[in-house]
C-alpha positions in Angstrom: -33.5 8.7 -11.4 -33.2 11.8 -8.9 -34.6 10.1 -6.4 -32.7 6.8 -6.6 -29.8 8.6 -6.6 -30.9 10.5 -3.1 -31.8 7.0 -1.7 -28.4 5.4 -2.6 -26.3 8.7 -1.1 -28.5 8.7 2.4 -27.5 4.8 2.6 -24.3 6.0 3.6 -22.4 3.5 1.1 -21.2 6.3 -1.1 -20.2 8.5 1.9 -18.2 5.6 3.4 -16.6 5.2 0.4 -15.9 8.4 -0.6 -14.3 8.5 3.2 -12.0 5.0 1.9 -10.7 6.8 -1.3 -9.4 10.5 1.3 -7.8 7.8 3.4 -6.2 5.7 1.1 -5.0 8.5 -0.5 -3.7 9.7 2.3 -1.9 6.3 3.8 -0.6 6.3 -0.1 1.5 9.4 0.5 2.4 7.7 4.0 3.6 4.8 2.9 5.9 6.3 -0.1 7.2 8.4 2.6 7.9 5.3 4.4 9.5 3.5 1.5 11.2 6.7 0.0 13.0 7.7 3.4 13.2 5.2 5.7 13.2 1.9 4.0 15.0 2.3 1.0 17.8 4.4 2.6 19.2 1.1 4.5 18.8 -1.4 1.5 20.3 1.4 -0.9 23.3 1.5 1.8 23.8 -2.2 2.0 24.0 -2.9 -1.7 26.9 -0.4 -1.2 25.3 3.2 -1.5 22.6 2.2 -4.5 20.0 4.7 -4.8 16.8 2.9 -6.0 15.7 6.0 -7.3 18.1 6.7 -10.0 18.4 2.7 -10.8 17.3 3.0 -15.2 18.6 1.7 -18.1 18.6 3.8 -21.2 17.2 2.3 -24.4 19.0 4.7 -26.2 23.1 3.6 -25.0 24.0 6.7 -23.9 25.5 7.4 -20.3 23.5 9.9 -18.1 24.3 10.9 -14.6 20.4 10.3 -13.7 17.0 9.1 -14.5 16.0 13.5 -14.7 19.2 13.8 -16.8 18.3 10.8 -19.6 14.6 12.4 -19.1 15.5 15.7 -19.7 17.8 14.8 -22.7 14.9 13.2 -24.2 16.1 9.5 -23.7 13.8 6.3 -23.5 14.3 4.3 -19.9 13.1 1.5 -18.2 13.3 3.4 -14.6 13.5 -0.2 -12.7 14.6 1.8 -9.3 10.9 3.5 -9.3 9.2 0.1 -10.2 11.3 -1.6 -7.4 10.0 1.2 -4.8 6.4 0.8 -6.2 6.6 -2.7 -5.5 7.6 -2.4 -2.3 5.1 0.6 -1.5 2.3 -1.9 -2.9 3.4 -4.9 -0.8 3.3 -2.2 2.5 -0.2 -1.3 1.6 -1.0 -4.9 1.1 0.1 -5.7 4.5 -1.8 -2.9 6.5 -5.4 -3.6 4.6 -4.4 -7.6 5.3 -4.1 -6.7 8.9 -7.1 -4.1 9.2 -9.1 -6.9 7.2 -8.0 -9.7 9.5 -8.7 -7.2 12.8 -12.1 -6.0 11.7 -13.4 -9.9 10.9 -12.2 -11.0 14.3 -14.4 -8.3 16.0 -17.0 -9.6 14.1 -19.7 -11.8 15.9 -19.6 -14.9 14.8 -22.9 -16.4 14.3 -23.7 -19.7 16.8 -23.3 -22.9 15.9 -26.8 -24.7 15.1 -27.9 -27.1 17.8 -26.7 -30.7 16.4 -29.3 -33.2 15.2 -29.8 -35.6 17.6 -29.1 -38.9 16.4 -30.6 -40.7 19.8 -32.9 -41.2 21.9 -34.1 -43.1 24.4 -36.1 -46.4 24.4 -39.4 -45.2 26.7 -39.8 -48.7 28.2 -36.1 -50.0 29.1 -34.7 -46.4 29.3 -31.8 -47.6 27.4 -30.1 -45.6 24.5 -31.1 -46.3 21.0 -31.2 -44.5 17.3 -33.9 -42.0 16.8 -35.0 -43.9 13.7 -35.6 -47.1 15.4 -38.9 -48.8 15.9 -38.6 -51.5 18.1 -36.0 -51.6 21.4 -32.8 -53.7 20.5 -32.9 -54.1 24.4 -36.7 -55.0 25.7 -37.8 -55.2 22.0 -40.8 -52.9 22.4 -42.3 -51.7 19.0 -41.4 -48.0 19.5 -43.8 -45.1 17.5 -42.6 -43.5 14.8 -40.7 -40.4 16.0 
């Protein structure tokens, strides 16, 4: 078992995606940077100064200045602002791999297209053009051998 596991970690597969997880994580904290101060500001400011991130709904009834208030106070929420930035963070990230994905398979060769079948050829008597599968000429009508 040692040694399959030394074989699968010298492919380079579980190095390249230990290397995915560091980045992702990284681009993560990116793009709810992104969202959190540069995207959400503007929307927050045309719906007429909303901040997403205090947008909840207590279950409880009672009125709380903020989502770390109704927390604090011990309060069930539904914390909708933080689902509706998470949203947004996820369609982001969705974006950027669907772009990286679409780059990468461009630079990818693309493998040649097989030589077509030839679906002619021609008559060795009359030189005229006929179907591979004939056996006599439709033009001089020489009996043709079988291709």
């Amino acid at each position: 078992m040692l040694k399959d596991f030394r074989e699968f970690i010298a492919r380079g597969n579980a190095f390249d995606l230990a290397v995915g997880v560091i980045i992702g994580g990284a681009f993560g904290g990116i793009v709810n940077s992104l969202v959190n101060d540069v995207v959400m500001p503007p929307i927050g400011v045309l719906l007429g100064g909303v901040d997403f991130t205090n947008l909840f709904l207590s279950l409880k009834g009672g009125a709380y200045p903020s989502l770390a208030a109704a927390k604090a106070a011990g309060a069930p929420t539904v914390a909708y602002g933080a689902f509706f930035n998470t949203i947004i963070n996820f369609l982001i990230i969705a974006f950027v791999v669907f772009t990286l994905v679409r780059g990468v398979n461009r630079l990818k060769k693309q493998p040649p297209a097989p030589d077509p079948v030839p679906t002619t050829k021609d008559c060795p008597h009359c030189l005229s053009t006929i179907p591979v599968k004939a056996t006599r000429c439709a033009h001089c009508t020489s009996e043709l051998r079988a291709a």
